[in-house]
Residue frames relative to the residue before (quaternion, step in Angstrom):
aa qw qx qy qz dx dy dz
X 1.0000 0.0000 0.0000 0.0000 0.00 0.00 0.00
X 0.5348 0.5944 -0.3919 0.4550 3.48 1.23 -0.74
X 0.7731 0.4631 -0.2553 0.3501 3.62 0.64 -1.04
X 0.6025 0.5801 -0.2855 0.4680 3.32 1.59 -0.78
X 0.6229 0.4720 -0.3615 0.5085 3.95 1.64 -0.89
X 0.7194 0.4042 -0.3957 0.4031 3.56 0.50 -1.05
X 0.6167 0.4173 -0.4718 0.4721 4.21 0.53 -0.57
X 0.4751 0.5123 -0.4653 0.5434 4.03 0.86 -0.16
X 0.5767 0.5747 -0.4327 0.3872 3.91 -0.09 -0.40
X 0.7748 0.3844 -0.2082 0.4566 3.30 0.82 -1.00
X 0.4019 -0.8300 0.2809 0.2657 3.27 1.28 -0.01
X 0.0132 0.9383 -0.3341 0.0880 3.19 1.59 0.85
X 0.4594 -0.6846 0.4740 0.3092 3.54 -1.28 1.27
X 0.7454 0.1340 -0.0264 0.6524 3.51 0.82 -1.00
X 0.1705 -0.6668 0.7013 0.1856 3.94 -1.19 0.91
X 0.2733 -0.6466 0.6797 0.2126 3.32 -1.28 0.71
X 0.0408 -0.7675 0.6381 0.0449 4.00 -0.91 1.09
X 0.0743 -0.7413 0.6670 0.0084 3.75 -0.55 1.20
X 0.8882 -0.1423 0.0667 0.4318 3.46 -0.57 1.38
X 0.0337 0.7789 -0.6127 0.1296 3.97 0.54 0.94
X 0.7624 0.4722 -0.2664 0.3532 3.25 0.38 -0.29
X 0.5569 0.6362 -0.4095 0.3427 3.47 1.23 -0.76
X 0.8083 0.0044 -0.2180 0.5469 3.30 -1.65 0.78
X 0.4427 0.5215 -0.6580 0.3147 3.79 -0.29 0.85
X 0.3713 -0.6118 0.6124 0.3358 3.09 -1.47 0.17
X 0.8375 -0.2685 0.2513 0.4043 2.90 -2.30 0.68
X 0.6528 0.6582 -0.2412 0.2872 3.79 0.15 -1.21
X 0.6217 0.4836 -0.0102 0.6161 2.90 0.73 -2.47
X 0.5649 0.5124 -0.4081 0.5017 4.02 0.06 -0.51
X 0.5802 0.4663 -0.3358 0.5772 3.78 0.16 -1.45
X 0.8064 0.3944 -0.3137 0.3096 3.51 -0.60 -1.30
X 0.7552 0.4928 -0.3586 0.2414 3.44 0.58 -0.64
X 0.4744 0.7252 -0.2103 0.4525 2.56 1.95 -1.53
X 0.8294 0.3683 -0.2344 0.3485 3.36 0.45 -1.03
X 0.4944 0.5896 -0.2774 0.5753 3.51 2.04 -0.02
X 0.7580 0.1208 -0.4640 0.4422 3.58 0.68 -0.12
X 0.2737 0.6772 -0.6094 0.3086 3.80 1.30 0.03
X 0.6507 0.6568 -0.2869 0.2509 3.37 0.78 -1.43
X 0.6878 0.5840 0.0623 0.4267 2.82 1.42 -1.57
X 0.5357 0.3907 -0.2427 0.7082 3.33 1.73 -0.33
X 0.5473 0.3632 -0.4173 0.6280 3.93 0.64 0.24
X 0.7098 0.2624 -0.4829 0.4405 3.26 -0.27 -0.17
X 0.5243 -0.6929 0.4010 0.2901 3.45 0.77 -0.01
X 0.3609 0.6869 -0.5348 0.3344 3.66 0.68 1.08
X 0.5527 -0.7005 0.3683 0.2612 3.11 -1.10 0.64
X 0.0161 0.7930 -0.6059 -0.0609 4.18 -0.14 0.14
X 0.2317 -0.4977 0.8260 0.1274 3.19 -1.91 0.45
X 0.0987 0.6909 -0.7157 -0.0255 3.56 -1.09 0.55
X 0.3029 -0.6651 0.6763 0.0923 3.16 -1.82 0.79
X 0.3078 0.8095 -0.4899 0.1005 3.47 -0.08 0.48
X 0.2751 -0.6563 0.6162 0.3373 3.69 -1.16 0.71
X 0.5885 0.4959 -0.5398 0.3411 3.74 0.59 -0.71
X 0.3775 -0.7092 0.5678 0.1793 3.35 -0.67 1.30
X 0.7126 0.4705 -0.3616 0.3743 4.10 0.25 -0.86
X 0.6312 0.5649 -0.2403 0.4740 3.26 1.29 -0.75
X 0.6268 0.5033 -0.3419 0.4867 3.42 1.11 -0.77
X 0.6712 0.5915 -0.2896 0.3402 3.33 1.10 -1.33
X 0.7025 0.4271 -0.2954 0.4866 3.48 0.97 -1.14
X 0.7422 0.3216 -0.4139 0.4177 3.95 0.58 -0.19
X 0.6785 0.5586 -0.3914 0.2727 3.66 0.50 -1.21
X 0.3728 -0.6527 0.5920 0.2909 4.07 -1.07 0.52
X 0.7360 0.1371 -0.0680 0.6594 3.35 1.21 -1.25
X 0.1538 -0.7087 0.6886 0.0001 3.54 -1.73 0.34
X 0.1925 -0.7367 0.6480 -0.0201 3.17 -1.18 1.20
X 0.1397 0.8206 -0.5530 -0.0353 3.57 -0.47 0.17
X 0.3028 -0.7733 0.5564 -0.0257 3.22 -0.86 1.71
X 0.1742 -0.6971 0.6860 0.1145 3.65 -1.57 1.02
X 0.7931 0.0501 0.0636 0.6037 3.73 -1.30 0.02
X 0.7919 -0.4314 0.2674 0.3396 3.90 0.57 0.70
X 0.7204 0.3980 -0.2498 0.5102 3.38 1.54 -0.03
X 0.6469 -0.6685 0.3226 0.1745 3.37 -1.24 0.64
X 0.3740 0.8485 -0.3627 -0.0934 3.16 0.16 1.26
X 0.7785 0.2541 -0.3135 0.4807 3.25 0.97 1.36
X 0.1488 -0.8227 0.5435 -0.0751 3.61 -0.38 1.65
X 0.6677 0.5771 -0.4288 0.1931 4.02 -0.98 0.66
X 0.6689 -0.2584 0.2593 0.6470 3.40 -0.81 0.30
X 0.6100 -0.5132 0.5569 0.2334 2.83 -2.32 0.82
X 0.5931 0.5679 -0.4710 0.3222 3.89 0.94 -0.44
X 0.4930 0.8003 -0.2198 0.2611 3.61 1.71 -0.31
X 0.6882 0.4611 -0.1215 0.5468 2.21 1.28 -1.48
X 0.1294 0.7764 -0.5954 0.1610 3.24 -1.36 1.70
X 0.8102 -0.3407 0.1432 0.4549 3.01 -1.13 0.65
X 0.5437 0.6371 -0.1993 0.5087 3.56 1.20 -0.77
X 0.6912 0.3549 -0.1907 0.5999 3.31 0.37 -0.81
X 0.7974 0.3653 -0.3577 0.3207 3.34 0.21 -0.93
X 0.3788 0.6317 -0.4732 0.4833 3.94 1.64 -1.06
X 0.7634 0.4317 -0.2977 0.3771 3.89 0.04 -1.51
X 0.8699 0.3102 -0.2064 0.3232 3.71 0.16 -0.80
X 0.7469 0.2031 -0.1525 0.6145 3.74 1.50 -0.64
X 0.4042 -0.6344 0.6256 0.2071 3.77 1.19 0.47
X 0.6314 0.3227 -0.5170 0.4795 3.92 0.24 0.57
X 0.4445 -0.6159 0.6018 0.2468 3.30 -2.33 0.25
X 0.4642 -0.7017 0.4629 0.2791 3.00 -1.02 -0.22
């Protein structure tokens, strides 16, 4: 959260987030999530990297998801479905 307030200082058009979630706990997760949710209402722009898939799911509009470095699925988040997801991360939801 420190890193998300202090790259806010600069008032940034687009924030670039590379894994906010990682090594947080269950708790701390919720909170952030719900700090850049915040942040997407206010209507800033974000790239996020994230592996936590639910978390990605509930903030991202679009979603790109990348194997061995290549691209193998790109479109609105309403796309993504269970379908897609069974095919590209072999996980459920």
């Amino acid at each position: 959260m420190l890193a998300i307030g202090r790259a806010l200082l600069t008032n940034p058009s687009l924030l670039l987030l590379d894994e906010p979630s990682e090594g947080l706990s269950p708790l701390m997760v919720r909170e952030v999530s719900e700090i850049i949710l915040r942040l997407k209402e206010e209507g800033l722009t974000m790239l996020l990297v994230e592996q936590n898939l639910a978390m990605a799911k509930k903030i991202a509009d679009y979603i790109y998801i990348l194997n061995k470095g290549e691209v193998v699925f790109e479109g609105a988040a309403h796309l993504f479905d269970e379908e897609v997801q069974r095919k590209h991360l072999a996980l459920s939801s």
